[in-house]
GUGUVEX-255768 format. One record per residue (C-alpha): residue in three letters; x, y, z; chain; residue number from 0. Coordinates in nm, 3 decimals. Layout:
residues N
+-----+---------+---------+---------+-------+-----+
: res :       X :       Y :       Z : chain :   n :
+-----+---------+---------+---------+-------+-----+
: ALA :       X :       Y :       Z :     A : NUM :
...
+-----+---------+---------+---------+-------+-----+
end
This chain:
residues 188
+-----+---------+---------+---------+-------+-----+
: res :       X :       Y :       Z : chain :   n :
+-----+---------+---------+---------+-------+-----+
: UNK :   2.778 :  -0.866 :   2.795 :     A :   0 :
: UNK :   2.819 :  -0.857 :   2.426 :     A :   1 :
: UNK :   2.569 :  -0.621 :   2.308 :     A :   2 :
: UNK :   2.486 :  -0.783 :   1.973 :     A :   3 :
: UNK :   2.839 :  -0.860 :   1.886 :     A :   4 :
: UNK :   2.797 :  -1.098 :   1.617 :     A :   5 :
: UNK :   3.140 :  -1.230 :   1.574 :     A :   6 :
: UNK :   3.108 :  -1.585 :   1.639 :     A :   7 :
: UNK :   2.804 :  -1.819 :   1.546 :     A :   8 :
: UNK :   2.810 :  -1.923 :   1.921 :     A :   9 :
: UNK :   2.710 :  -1.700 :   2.134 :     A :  10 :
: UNK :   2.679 :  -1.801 :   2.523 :     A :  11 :
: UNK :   2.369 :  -1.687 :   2.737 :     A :  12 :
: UNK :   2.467 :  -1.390 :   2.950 :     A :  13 :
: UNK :   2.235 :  -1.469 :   3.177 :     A :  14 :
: UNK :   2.278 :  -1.823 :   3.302 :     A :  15 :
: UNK :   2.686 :  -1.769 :   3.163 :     A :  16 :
: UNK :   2.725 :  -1.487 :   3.445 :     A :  17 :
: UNK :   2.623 :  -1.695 :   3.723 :     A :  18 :
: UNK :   2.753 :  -2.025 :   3.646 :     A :  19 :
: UNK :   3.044 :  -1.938 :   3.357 :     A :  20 :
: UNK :   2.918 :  -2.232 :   3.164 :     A :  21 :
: UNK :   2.656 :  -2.079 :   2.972 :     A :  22 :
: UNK :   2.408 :  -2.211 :   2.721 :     A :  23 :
: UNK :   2.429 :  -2.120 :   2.348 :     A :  24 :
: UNK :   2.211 :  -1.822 :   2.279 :     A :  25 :
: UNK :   1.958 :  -1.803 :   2.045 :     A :  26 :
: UNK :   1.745 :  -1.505 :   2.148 :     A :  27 :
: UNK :   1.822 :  -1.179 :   2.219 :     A :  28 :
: UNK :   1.657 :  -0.861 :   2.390 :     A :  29 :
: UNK :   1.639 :  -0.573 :   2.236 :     A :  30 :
: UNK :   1.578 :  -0.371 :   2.589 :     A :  31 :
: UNK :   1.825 :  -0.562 :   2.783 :     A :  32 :
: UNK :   2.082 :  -0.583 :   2.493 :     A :  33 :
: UNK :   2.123 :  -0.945 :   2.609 :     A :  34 :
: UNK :   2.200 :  -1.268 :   2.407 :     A :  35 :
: UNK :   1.958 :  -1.551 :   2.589 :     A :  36 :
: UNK :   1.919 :  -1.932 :   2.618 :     A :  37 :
: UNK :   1.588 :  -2.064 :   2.576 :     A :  38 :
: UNK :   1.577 :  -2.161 :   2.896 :     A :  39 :
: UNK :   1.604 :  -1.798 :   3.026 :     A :  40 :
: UNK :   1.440 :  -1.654 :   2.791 :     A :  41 :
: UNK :   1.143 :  -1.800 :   2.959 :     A :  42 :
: UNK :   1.212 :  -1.667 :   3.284 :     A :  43 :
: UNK :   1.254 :  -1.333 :   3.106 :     A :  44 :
: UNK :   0.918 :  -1.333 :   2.987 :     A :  45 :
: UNK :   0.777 :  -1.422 :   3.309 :     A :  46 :
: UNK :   0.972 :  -1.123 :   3.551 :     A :  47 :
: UNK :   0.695 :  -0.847 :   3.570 :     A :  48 :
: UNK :   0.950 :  -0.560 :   3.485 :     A :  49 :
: UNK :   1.094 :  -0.783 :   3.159 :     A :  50 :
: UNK :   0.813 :  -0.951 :   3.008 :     A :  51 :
: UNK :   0.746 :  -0.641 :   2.792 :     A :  52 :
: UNK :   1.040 :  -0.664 :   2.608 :     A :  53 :
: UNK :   1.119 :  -0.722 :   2.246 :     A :  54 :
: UNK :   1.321 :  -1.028 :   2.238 :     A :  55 :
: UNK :   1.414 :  -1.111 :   1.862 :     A :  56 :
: UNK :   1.568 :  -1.472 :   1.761 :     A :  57 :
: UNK :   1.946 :  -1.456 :   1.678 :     A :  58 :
: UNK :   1.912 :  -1.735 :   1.411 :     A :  59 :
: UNK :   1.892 :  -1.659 :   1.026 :     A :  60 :
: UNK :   1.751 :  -1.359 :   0.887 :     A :  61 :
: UNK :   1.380 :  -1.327 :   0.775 :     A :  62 :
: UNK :   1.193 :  -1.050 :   0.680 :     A :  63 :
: UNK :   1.075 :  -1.018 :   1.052 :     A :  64 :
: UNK :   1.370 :  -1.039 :   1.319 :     A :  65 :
: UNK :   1.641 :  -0.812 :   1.310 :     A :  66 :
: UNK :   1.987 :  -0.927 :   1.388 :     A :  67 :
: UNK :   2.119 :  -0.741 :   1.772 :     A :  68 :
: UNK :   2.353 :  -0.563 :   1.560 :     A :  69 :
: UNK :   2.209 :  -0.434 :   1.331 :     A :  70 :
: UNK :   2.024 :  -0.210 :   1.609 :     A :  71 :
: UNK :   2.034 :   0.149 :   1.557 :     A :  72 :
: UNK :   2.196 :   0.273 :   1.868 :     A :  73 :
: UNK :   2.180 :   0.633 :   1.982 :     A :  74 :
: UNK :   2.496 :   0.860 :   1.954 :     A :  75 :
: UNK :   2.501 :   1.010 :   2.269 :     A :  76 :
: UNK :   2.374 :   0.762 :   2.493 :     A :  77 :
: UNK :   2.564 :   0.463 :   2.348 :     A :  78 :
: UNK :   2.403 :   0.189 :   2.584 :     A :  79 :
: UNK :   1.996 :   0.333 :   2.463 :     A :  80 :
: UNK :   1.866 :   0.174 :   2.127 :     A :  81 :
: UNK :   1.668 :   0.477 :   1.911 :     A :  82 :
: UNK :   1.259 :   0.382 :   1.981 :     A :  83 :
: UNK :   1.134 :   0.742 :   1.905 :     A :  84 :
: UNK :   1.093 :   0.942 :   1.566 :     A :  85 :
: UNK :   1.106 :   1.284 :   1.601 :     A :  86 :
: UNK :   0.887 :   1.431 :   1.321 :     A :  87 :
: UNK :   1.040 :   1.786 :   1.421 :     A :  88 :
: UNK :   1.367 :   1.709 :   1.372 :     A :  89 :
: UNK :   1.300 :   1.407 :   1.138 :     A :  90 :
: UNK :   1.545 :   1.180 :   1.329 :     A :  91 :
: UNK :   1.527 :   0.915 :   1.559 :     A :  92 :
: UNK :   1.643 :   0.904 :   1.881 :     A :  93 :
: UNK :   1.665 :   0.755 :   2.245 :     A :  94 :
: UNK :   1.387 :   0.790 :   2.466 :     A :  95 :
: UNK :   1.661 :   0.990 :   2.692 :     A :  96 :
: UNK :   1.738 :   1.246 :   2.404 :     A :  97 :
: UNK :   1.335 :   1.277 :   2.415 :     A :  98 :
: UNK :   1.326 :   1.407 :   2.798 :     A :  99 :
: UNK :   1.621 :   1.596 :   2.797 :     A : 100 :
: UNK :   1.566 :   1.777 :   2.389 :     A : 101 :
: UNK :   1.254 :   1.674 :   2.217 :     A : 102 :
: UNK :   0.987 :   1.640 :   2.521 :     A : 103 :
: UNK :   0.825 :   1.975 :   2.326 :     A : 104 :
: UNK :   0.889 :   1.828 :   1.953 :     A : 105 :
: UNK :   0.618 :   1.604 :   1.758 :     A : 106 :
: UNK :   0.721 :   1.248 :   1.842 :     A : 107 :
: UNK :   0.622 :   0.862 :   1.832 :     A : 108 :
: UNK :   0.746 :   0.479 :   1.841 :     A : 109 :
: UNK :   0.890 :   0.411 :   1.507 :     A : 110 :
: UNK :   0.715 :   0.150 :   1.474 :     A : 111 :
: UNK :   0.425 :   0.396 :   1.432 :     A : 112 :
: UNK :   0.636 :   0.618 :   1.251 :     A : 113 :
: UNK :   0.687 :   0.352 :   0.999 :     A : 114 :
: UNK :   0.353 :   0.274 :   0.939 :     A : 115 :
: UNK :   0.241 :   0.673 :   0.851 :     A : 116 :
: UNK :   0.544 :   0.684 :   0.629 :     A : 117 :
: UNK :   0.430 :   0.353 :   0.464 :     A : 118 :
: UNK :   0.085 :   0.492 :   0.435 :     A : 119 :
: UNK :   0.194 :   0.800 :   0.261 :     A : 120 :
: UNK :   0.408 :   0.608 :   0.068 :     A : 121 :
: UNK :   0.107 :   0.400 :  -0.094 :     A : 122 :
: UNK :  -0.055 :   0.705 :  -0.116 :     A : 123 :
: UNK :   0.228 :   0.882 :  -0.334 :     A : 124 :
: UNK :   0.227 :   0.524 :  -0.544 :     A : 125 :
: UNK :  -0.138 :   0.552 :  -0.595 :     A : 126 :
: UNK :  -0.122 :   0.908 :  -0.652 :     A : 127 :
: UNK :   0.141 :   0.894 :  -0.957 :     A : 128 :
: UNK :  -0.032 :   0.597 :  -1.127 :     A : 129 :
: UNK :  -0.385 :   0.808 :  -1.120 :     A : 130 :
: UNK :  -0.133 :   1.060 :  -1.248 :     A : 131 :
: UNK :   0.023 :   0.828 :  -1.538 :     A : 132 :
: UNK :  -0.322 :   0.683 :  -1.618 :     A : 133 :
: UNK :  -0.398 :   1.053 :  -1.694 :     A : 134 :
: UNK :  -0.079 :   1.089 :  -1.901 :     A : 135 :
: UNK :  -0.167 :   0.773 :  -2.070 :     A : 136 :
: UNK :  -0.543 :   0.951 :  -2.160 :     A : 137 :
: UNK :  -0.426 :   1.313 :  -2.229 :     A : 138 :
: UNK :  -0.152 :   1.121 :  -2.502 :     A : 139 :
: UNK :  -0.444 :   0.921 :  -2.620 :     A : 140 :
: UNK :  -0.600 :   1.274 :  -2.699 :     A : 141 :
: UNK :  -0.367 :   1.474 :  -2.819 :     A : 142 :
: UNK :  -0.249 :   1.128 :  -3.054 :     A : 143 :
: UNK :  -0.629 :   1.116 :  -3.193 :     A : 144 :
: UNK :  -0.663 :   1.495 :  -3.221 :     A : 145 :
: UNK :  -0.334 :   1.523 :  -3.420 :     A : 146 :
: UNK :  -0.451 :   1.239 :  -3.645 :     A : 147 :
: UNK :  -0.799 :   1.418 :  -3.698 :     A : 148 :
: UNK :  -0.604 :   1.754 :  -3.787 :     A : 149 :
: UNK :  -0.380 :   1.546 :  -4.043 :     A : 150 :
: UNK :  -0.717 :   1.396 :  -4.199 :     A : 151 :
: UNK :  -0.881 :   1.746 :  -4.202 :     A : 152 :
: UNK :  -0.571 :   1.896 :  -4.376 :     A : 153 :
: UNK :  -0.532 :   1.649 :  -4.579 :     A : 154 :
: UNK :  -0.938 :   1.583 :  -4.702 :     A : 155 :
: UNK :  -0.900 :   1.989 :  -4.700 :     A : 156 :
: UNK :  -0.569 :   1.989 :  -4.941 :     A : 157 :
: UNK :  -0.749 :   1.701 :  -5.180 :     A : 158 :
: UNK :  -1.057 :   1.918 :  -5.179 :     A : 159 :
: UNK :  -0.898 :   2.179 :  -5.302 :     A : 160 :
: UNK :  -0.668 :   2.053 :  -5.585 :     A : 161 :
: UNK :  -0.931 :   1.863 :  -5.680 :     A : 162 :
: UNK :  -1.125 :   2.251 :  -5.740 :     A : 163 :
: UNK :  -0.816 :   2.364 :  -5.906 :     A : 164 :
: UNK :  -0.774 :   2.052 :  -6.157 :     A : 165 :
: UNK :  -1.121 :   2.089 :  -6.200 :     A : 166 :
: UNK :  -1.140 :   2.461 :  -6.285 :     A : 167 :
: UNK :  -0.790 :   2.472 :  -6.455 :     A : 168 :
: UNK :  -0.833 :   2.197 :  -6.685 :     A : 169 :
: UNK :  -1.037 :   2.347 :  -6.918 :     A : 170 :
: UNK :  -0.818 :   2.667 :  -6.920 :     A : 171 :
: UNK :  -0.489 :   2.428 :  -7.006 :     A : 172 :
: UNK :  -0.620 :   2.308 :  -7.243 :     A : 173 :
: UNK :  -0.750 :   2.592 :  -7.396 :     A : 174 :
: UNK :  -0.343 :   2.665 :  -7.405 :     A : 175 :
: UNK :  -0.249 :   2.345 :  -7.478 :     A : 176 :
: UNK :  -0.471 :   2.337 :  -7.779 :     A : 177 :
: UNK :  -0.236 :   2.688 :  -7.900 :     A : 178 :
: UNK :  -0.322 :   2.870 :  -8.218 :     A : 179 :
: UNK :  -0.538 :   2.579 :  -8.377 :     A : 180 :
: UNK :  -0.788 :   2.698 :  -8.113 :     A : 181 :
: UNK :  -0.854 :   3.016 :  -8.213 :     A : 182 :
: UNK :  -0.765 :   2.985 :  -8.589 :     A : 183 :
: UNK :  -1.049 :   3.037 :  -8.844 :     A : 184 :
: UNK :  -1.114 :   2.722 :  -8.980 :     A : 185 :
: UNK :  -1.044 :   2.653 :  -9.312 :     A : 186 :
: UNK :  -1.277 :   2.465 :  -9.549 :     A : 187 :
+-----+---------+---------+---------+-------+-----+
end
């Protein structure tokens, strides 16, 4: 059994290849059995009461969807187990034989479902940081038109006030400017 060995691009059936030796080429793959499958067999599979719950993937091309046999994630300790469980405990996933034997007492769940509450929270952190940056984006709007009304304020305050000054020193400085002949008796 080649347990997702992807080596070759023609892999046989191990189903109808163990009985006959002249197998099909495979082009599914179950994830429980860890079994490359004909189509042919595949069909069968899907019809046995204690197999037709399994997740059998295509072996073809990548999408977005299938996974690839070996790019499984494969428990450490129990080598021939594929990780189905996330242990929120432990935050780790494991084997649903690590589960009864450690983690029967931890938090724990598919990882399919696992995925989708870490997705969830995920959109929730997005939406949460841009309410957050939208915020930013106000509070700079704020503080940009409070420092510009501050600037206008000092400097209407400034003009305000040297205009006072010119107006109440120009009559002194000129009084100086105008020196002695101010203040001289006039002469006929």
């Amino acid at each position: 059994m080649k347990r997702g060995a992807r080596d070759d691009d023609d892999l046989g059936c191990d189903v109808c290849g163990s009985e006959s030796g002249n197998s099909s080429p495979a082009t599914l793959y179950c994830l429980d059995c860890c079994q490359n499958m004909c189509q042919h067999c595949a069909g069968y599979h899907a019809k046995f009461a204690s197999t037709k719950g399994h997740e059998v993937v295509h072996t073809g091309p990548l999408d977005s969807i299938t996974t690839r046999p070996g790019e499984m994630d494969w428990c450490e300790r129990h080598t021939n187990r594929r990780k189905e469980l996330y242990c929120r405990d432990c935050g780790s996933t494991i084997c649903l034989k690590c589960y009864t034997e450690k983690h029967n007492l931890h938090t724990c769940f598919h990882i399919g479902a696992g995925a989708d509450e870490m997705h969830e929270q995920m959109q929730q952190t997005v939406e949460e940081m841009k309410r957050l940056r939208t915020n930013d984006e106000a509070e700079e709007r704020d503080l940009f038109r409070a420092r510009s009304d501050i600037l206008d304020q000092v400097t209407t305050d400034y003009y305000l006030k040297f205009r006072h000054f010119v107006n109440f020193s120009y009559p002194v400085l000129r009084i100086f400017s105008c020196g002695k002949k101010c203040f001289a008796p006039k002469v006929d």
